[in-house]
Structures are given as C-alpha cells and as structure tokens.
N, C-alpha and C positions, 0 to 999 in steps of 0.2 A: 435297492436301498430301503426301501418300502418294508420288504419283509422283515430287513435289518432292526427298525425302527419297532414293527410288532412285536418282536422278542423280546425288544427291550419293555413295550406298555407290558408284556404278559408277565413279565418279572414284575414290575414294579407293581401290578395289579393284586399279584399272588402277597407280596410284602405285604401291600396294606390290607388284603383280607385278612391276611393270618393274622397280623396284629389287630384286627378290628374285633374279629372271632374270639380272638385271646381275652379281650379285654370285656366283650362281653360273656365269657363265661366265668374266667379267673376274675374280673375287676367287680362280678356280680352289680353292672350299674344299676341305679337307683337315681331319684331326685336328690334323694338325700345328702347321695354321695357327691354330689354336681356342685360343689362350693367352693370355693376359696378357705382354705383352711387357716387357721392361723400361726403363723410365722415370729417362730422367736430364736433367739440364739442357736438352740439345739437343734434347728428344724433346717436353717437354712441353707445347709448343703442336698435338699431335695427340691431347692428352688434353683439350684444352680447347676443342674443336672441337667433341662432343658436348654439352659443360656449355654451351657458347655458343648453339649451334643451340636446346637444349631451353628457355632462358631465350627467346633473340630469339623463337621460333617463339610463346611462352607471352604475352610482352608484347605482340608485334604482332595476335594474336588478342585476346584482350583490349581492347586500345586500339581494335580494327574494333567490336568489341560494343560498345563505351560510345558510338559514334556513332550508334547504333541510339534511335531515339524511343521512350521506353517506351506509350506511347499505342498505339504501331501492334499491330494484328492479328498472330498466330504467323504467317501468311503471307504476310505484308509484311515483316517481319524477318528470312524466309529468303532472299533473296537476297545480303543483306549476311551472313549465317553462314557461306552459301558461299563468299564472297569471302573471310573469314575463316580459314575453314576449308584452302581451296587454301592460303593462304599462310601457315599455318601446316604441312602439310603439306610445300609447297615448299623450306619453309627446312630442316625435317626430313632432306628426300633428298636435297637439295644436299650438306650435311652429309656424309652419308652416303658421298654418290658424292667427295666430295674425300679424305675418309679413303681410299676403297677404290684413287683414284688416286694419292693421295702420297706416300700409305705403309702399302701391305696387311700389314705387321706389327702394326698397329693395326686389324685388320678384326674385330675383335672388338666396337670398339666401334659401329660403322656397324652391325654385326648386333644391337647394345643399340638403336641410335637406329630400326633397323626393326623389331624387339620394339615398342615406344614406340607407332612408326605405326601397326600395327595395332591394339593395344588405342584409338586415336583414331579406330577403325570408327562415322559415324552412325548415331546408332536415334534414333526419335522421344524416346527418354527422354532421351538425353543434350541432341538440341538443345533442349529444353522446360526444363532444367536449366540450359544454357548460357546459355539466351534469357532465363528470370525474375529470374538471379540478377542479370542488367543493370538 
C-alpha cells in the first residue's frame, strides 16, 4: 500500500510543479503583480473561477468516494481515491491555468488555488480519513 500511496504523492507533486513552473514563467511574477486587484461588475467572473473550481473539485471528489463499497479493503478502495484524487486535482489547475491566461491581474488568485493544492498533498492519514468517513 505504501508504494500505492507514492504514486499517488509523485502525481500530485508533478501537478503542482508544473503548475508552479507555469506560473513562474507565463505568470512572469513580480511584487507588483501580487495584489488584489480591483473588482467591478465586468471582472467578477475571475473571482468566481476559484470559488467554482474549489466547490466542483470538493463535490466531484466526494461524489467518486461515495461510489466506493464500504465492504472493500483500504486497498481496494485506493484506486478509485486516485481517480478521485487526479480530478479533483485537475479541476484545481485548470482553474488555475485559465486565471493565469485570461487574466494575470487576477494571478493572485490561481496562486490561492495552488496554496490549496498543495496542502491536498497524500499521506496515508488523510486517505484512511478520506476513505472511512465514506
């Protein structure tokens, strides 16, 4: 199970380089860039792109876990965590990367949604957490 469990950190390690990488070369950060921008009528569907991601990512994880058999073994249940896992993930740095292309005045917050993905780093505690509470 152990090694089950590496595959899964080396995935989600590799997501959040590439999107860290991304952002520092496409996001060209700066201090400057590091603000809260301002927020008016026309803007506010790139404030709602984070709040969206964090929800879809939260449900559609979720909804993969309650398809899970409670019956089955911790290791019979990890490959649907993983599948879970990726796409909750996935939705995360989609997210991320549309903020950083549509409008890096808002790269503040894509740098909130990859804060996020890393604290969603696998340890045997969280998936044993993840898996009983189904």
């Amino acid at each position: 199970m152990t090694e089950k469990i590496r595959a899964l950190q080396i995935i989600h390690f590799g997501i959040c380089a590439g999107t860290i990488i991304a952002y520092f070369i496409i996001g060209d950060l700066s201090l400057e860039k590091l603000h809260f921008p301002i927020i008016d009528s026309a803007s506010i569907i790139y404030l709602a792109i984070p709040v969206l991601a964090f929800v879809l990512s939260s449900i559609l994880f979720k909804a993969q876990l309650k398809q899970i058999d409670p019956k089955l073994k911790l290791e019979n249940k990890l490959p649907i965590y993983q599948t879970a896992s990726i796409m909750r993930w996935a939705v995360l740095e989609g997210a991320a990367f549309i903020i950083l292309f549509l409008n890096p005045d808002f790269i503040i917050f894509g740098i909130f949604l990859i804060v996020y993905l890393l604290f969603l780093r696998p340890t045997e505690e969280r998936i044993t957490n993840d898996l009983s509470d189904n």
